[in-house]
C-alpha positions in Angstrom: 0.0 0.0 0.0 1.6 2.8 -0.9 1.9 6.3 1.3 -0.1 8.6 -0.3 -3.2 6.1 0.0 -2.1 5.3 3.4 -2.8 9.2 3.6 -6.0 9.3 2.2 -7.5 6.3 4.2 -6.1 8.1 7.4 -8.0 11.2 6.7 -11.1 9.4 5.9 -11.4 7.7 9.2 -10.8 11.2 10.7 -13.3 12.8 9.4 -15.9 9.6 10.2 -18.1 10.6 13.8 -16.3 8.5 16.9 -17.7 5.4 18.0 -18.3 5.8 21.5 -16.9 2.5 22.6 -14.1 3.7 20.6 -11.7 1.0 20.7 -13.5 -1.7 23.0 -16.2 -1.6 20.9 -18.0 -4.9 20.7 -19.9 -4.9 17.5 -18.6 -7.0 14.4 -20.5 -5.6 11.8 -18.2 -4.3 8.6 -20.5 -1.6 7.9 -20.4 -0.3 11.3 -16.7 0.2 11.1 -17.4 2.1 8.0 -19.2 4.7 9.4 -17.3 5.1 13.0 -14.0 5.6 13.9 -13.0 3.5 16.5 -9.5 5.2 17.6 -9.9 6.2 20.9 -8.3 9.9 21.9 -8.9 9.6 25.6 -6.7 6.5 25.9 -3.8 8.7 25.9 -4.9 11.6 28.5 -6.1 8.3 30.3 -3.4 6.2 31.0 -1.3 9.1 31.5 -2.9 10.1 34.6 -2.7 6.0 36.0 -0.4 5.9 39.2 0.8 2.5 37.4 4.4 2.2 37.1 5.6 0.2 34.4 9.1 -2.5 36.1 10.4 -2.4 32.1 9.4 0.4 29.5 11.6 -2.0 27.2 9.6 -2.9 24.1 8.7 -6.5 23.9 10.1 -8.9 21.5 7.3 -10.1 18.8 6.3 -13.8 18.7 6.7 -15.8 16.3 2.7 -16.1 15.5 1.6 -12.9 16.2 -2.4 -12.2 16.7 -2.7 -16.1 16.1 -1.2 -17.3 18.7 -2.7 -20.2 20.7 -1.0 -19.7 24.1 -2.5 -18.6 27.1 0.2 -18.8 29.5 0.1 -15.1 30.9 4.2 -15.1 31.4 3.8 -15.9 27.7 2.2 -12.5 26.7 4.7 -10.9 29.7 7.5 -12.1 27.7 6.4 -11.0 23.7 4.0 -8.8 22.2 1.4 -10.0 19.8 0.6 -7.6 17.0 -1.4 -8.2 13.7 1.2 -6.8 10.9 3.0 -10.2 11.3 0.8 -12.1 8.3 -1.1 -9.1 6.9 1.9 -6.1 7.2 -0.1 -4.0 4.6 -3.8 -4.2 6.1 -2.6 -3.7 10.4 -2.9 0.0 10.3 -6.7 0.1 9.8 -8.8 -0.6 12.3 -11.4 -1.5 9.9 -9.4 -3.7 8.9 -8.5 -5.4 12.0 -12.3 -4.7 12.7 -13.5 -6.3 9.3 -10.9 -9.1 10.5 -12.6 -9.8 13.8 -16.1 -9.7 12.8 -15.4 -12.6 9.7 -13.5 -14.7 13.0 -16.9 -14.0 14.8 -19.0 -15.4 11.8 -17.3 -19.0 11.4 -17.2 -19.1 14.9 -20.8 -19.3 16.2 -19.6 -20.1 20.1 -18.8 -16.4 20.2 -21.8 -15.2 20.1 -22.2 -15.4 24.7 -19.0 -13.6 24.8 -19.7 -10.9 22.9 -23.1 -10.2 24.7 -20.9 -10.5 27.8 -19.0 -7.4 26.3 -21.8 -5.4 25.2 -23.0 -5.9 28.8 -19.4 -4.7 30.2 -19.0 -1.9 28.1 -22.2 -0.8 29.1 -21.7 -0.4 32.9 -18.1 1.1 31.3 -17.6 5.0 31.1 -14.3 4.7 28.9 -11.9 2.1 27.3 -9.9 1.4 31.1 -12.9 -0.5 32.3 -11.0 -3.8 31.0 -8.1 -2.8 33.2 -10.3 -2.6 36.5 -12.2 -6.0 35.8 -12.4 -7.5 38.6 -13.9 -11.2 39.6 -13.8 -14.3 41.4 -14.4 -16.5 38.3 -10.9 -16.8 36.4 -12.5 -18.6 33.5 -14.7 -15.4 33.3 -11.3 -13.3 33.5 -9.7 -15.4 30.6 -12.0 -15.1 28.0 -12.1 -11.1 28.5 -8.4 -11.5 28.3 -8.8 -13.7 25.5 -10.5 -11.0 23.4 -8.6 -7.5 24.5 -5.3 -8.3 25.4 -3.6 -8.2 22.0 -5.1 -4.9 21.4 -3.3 -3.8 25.1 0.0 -1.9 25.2 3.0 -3.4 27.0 2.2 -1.4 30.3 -1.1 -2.1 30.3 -0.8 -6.0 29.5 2.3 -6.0 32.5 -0.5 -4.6 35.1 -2.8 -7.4 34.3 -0.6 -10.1 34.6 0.5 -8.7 37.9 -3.5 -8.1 38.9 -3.8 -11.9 37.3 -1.4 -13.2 39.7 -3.1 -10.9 42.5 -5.9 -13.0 42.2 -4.5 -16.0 41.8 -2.9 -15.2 45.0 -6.1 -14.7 46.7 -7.7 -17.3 45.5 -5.2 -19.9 46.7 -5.5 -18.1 50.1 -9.3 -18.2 50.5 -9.2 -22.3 49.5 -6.1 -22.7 52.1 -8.1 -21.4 55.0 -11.4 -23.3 53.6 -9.3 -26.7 53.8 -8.1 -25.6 57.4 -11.4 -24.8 58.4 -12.7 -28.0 56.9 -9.8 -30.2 58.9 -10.9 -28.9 62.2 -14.6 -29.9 61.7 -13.4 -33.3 60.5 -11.2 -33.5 63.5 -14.0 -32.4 66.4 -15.9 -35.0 64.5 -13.5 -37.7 64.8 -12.9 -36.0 68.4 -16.2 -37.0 69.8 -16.6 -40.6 67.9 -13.1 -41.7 70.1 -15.2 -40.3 72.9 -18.2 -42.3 72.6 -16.1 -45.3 71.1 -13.5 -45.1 74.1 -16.6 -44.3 76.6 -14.5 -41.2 77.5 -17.8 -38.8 76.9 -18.6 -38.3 80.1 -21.7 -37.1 82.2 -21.6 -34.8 85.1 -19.5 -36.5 87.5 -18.7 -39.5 86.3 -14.8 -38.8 85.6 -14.9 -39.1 89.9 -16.8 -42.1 89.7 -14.5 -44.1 87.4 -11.7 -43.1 89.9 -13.5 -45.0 92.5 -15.2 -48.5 93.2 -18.7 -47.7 93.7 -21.2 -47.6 91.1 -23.8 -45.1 90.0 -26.6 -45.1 87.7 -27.6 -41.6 85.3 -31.3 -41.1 84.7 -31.9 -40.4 81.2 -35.6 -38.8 79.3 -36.0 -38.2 76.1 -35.5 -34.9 75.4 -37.5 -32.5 72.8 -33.9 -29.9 72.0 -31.5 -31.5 70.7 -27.5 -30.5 72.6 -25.3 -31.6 70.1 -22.6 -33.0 72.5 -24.4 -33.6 75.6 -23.4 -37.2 76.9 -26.9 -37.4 78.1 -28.1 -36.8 74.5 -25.4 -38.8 73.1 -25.7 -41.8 75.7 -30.1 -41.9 75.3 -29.9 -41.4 71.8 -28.1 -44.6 71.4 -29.8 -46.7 73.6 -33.0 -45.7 71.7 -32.3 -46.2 68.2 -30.9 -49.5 69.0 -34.1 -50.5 70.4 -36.2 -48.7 67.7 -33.7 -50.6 65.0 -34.2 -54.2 65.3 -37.4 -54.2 67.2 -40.4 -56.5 65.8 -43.8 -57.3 67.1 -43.9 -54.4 69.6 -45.0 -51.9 67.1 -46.4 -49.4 69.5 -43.6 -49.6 72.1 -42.0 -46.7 73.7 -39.1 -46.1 75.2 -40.1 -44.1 78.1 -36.4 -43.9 80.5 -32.9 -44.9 79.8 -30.7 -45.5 82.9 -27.0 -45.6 82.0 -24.9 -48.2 84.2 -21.5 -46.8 85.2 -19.6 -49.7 86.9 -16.0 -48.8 87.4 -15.2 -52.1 88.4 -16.9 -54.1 85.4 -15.6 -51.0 83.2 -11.8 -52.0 84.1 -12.1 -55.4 83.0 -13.9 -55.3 80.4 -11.1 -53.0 78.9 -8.8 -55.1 79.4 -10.4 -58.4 78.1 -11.1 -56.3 75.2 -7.1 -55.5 75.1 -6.5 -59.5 75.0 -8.8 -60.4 72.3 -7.3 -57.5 70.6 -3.8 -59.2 70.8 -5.2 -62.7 70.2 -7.9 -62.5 67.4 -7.0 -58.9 65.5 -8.4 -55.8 66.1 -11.5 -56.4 64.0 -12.2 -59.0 66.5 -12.3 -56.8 69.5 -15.1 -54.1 68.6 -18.0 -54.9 70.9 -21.8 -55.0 69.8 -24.8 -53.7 71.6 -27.3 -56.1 72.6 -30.1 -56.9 74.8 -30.6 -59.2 77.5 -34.3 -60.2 79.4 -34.5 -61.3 82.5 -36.5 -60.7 86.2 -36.5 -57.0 87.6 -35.2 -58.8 90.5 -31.9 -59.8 88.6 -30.8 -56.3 87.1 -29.7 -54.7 89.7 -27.3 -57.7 91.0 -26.2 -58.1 87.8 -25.6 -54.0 87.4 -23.5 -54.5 90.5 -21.5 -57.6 89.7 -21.8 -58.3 86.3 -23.3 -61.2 85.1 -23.2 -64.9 85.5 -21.7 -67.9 83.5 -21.6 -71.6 83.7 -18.9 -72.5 86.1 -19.3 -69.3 88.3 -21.0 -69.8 91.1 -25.2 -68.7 91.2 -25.0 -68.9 88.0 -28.4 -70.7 86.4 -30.5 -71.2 83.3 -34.0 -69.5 83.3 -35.5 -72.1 81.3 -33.0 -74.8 79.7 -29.7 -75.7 79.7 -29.4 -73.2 76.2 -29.8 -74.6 73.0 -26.7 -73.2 71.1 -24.4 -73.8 74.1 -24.3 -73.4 78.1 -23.7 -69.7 77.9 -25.3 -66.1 78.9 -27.9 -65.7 76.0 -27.9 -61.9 74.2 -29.8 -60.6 71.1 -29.4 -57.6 68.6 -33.2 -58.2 68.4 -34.9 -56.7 71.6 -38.3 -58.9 70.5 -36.1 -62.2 71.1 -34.8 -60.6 74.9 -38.7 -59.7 75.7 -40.0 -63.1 75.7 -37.6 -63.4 78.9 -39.0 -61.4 81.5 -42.2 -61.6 82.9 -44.2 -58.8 84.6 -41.7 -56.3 83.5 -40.9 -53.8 80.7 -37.3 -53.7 80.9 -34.6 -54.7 78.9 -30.6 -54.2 79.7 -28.5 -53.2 76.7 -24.7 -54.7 77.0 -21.6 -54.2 75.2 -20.8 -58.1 74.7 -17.5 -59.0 72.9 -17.9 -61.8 70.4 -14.6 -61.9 69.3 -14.3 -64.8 66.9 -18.3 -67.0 66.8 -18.8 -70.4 65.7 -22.1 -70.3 63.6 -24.5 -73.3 65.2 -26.3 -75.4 62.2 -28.0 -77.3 64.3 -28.8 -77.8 68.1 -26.4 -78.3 70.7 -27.6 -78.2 74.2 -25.7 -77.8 77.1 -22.7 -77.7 74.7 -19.3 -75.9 76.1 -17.4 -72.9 74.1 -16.0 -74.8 70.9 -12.7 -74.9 70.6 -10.7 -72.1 68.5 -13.8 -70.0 69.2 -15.0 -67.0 71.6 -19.1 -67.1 71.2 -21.7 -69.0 69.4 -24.8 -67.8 67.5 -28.1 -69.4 66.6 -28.3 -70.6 63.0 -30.7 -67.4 62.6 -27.6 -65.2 64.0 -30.3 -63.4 66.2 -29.4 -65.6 69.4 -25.6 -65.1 70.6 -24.1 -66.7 73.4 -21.1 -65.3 75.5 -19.5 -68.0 77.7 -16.9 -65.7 79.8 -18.4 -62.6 82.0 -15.6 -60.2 81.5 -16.9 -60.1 77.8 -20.4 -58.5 79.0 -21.0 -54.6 80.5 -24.0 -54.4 81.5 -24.5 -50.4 80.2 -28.1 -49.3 79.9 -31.1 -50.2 81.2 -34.3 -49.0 78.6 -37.4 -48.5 79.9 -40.3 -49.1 77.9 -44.3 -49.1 77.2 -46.3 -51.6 74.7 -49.6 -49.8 73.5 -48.3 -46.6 75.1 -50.7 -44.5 72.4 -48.8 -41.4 70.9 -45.5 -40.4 72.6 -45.3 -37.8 74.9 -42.3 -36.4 76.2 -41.2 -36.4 79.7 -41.7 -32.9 82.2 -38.4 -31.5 81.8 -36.3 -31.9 85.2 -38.5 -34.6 86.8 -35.8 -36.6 87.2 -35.9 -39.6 90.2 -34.2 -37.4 92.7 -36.0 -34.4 92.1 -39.3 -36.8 92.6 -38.1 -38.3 95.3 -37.3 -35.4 97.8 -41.2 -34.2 96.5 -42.4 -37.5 98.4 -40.6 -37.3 101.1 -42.7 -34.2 102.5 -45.9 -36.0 100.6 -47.2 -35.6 104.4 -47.3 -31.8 104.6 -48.7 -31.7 100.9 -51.5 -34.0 102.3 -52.4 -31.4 105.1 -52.6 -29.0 102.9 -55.1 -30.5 100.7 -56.6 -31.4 103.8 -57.8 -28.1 104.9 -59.1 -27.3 101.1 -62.7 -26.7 101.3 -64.7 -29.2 99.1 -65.3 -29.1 95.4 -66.2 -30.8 92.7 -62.7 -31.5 91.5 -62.3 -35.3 91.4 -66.2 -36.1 89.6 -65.7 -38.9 87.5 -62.9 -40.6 88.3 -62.5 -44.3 90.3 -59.6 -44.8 91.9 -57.6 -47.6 92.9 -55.0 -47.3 95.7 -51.3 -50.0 96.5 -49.2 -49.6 98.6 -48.6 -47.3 101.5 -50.3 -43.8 101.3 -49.9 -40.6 103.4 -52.7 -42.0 105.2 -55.0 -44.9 105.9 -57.4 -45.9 103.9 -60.3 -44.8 104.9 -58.9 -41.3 105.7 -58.1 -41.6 101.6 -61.5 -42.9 100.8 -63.0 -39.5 102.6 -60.8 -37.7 100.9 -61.6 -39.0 97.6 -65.4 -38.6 98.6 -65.0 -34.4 99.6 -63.9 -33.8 96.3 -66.1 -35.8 94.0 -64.2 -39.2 93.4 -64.8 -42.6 93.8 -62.6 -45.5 95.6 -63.0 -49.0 94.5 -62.9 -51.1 97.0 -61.7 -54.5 95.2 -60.9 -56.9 98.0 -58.2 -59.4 97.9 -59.3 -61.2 100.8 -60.9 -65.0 100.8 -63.1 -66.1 103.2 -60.5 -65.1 106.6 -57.4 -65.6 104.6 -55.2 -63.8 102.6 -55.9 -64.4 98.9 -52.9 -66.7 97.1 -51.2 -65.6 94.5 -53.1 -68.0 92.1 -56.1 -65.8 92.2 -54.0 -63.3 90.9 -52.7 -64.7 88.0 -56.1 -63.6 86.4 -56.9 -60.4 88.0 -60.1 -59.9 90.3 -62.5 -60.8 87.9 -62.7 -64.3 89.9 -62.8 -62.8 93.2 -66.0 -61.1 94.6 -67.6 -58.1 93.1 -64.9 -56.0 91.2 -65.7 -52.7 90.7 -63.3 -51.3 88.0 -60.9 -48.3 88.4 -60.3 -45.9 85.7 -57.0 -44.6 87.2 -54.5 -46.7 89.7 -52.7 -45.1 92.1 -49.7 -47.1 93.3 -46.9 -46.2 96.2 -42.8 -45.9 94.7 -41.8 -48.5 97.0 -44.4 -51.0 95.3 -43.0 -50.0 91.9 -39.8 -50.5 92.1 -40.3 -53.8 94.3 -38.1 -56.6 92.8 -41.3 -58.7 92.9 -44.8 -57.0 92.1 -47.0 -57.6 94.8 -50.2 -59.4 94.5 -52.8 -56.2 93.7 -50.0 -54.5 91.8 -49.9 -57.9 89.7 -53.5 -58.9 89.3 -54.3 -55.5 87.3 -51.2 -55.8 85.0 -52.7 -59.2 84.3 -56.0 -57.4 83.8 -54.3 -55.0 81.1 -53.0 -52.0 83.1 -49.9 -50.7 82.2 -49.7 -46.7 83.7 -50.0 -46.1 87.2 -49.5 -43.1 89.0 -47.9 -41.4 91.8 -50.3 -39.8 94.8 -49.0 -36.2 94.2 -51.5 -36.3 91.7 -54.4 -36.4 94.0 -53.3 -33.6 96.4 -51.5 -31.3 93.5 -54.6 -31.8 91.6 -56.6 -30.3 94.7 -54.5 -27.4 95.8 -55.1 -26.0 92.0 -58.2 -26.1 92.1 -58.6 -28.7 88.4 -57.0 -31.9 87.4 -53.3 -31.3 86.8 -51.9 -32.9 83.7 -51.9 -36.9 84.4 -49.0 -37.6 82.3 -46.9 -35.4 84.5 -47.5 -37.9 87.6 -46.4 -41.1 85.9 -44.5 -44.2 87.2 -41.7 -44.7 84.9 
């Protein structure tokens, strides 16, 4: 192209209005290039005021492709410039050239078409050209594809500050996911934290790191809980017992678990840990994790065997409930808490025990009164839902669940009524009885017949006149025959047998007569006759002093 039209073209695009995207201009169209000129005069008064000092004003050194280079390596385009003369020398000067150039890249690629509405967007929000040198976002792949399109068209200044802003950001970047890993590594290690803690059985309740130092054991009163304290030992240790009830449990659809007691033996504790550090060194350590499972037997039997631990063949008072076992002369335990209820009579209790099985010999057929085989530390039933433990340092006894069948819908327990707190409330039952004493009759009782066992604050007839002031009714079912004492026989099936039996609608029975290792007679015949809920006699005189029934559910046996 020779000067003089080089000339002419120049003063042309002069003379054409100014675009006012001027150079950053996003529009591919030939004919637009035609009519605007897309030099931009402000560039220079622009960068000239930048506070952006430049480490080489050295010019770069061109590369060997020019505008067509493929690489994006931003130490790349640090190191050489990129400028368009290098395959069309004659046609670089115009920038409707270069424009024309662009736009026919644009029409074979139709991909483009995002990006460039991207631009228009940018430009936009833009007041000049040095919006592409304050672009600023988290999303690189957003950063490279504006980079992509302007940088060639960049001075060497200008392309050194964004490669330093580039690394800026890289920079950052790697710092924000540094901390989010560290942060990350601490949740997974308070995680991993408390699972030792349950696992070891080093989450501890309120003063039981005092009790483990001792000999003497104590038991923790647990209730289920409506807010959830993530951490709580109390939550933790209830929590479990529960959902390993709730998990295997079959044919008691409707029951409840109602109380957890949590068994903390120091003694039992010790060896326990340490036959679990034997089998460890003879089996393997996958042989030495313990399983949770439940064990029936009398109320009279859990609280000997919370004290002492339990029984096996060749200890002394040890003896089979019912046969000489089927699968081997052993204690008998069951993930299934449906198997460990058809072993307890008159009772709805059930303890849970961490029982190492170590290495079991799978029974395929019976084998009663069979020892431990040899090379073996357990058997189980051919159904594996029967497991037999032959040595008593392989059992803790560790919870003791409390529980309802056809309890109805669950209701949660009065926060704070724990045993003790119920307990010092009975010991002054007395005065409370005065004071309901001396309230003057109402109608507050109408409708209700109750039954009394046990020992009340006063006799009964003093009760029965009580009762009377205030609207009630006592049923007076008695368990006498003839001049004698009625056997135990007549019990078996409730009072229907016996007399005239007037029915009660709400039992109230004494604490000592609950937690009796042995019901008594009365308290016997009306579980036989279907009763399960029975109720304190705080009930009556709390019930009184307010003037209207207080909540029943508040006032139940557990």
């Amino acid at each position: 192209m020779s000067i003089s039209t080089r000339a002419a073209k120049k003063a042309k695009l002069e003379s054409l209005p100014q675009c006012p995207y001027g150079s950053t201009c996003y529009r591919k169209n030939p004919e637009h290039f035609k009519e605007y000129t897309h030099s931009d005069p402000t560039l220079i008064s622009t960068t000239s005021t930048t506070t952006v000092k430049p480490v080489n004003s050295k010019p770069l050194t061109v590369c060997p492709f020019g505008a067509t280079c493929y690489r994006k390596n931003l130490l790349h385009f640090a190191e050489f410039s990129h400028p368009f003369n290098l395959l069309s020398p004659n046609d670089d000067d115009s920038d409707e050239e270069e424009a024309t150039t662009t736009a026919d890249k644009s029409n074979k690629n139709s991909q483009a078409t995002p990006v460039s509405k991207k631009r228009k967007a940018e430009s936009e929000d833009s007041d000049n050209g040095d919006k592409t040198e304050e672009y600023d976002s988290d999303d690189e792949s957003a950063y490279d594809v504006k980079l992509e399109k302007t940088f060639s068209k960049m001075n060497d200044d200008e392309k050194r500050l964004m490669i330093e802003r580039a690394f800026e950001l890289k920079e950052k970047l790697q710092e924000k996911l540094k901390k989010s890993r560290e942060e990350a590594e601490e949740r997974k290690k308070e995680v991993e934290q408390l699972q030792t803690k349950i696992t070891e059985g080093t989450l501890l309740m309120e003063g039981e790191d005092e009790i483990l130092k001792g000999t003497k054991m104590k038991y923790f009163e647990l209730f289920p809980e409506r807010n959830y304290n993530q951490g709580s030992a109390a939550e933790v240790h209830f929590r479990l017992a529960e959902s390993q009830f709730y998990r295997l449990l079959s044919g008691y659809a409707t029951a409840t678990v109602t109380k957890v007691e949590y068994v903390c033996n120091p003694v039992l504790i010790e060896k326990f840990n340490k036959a679990r550090e034997e089998l460890k060194e003879k089996r393997g350590i996958e042989y030495s994790y313990p399983v949770l499972a439940f064990h029936g037997t009398a109320v009279a039997n859990i609280q000997p065997i919370c004290e002492t631990g339990f029984k096996v063949p060749g200890q002394k008072g040890f003896k089979h409930a019912t046969d000489t076992g089927y699968y081997g002369r052993g204690t008998y335990f069951s993930e299934y808490p449906g198997y460990s209820m058809g072993y307890i009579k008159g009772s709805t209790k059930l303890m849970l025990c961490q029982v190492l099985q170590g290495k079991v010999y799978k029974c395929n057929k019976l084998i009663t009164g069979a020892g431990l085989q040899d090379g073996f530390d357990s058997h189980c039933s051919p159904c594996q839902k029967e497991l037999v433990i032959f040595r008593s340092e392989h059992i803790l006894p560790q919870y003791i669940v409390h529980y309802k069948v056809n309890s109805g819908e669950f209701r949660y327990t009065p926060h704070g009524m724990a045993k003790e707190v119920i307990q010092k409330k009975l010991q002054k039952i007395g005065k409370l009885y005065k004071k309901a004493l001396a309230v003057k009759d109402a109608p507050i009782l109408n409708g209700f017949k109750f039954a009394f066992i046990g020992q009340m604050a006063d006799t009964p007839i003093a009760m029965d006149t009580l009762i009377q002031r205030f609207g009630g009714h006592v049923c007076k079912n008695e368990l006498s025959h003839g001049a004698k004492k009625t056997p135990k026989k007549y019990a078996t099936y409730g009072f229907n047998g016996i007399g005239t039996y007037d029915p009660p609608n709400l039992i109230v029975c004494s604490v000592a007569e609950i937690e009796a290792p042995t019901p008594s007679v009365e308290l016997q015949g009306y579980k036989n006759m279907g009763f399960t809920t029975f109720y304190r006699e705080d009930f009556i005189y709390d019930s009184i002093l307010a003037g209207a029934m207080k909540p029943m559910q508040d006032y139940e046996h557990l």
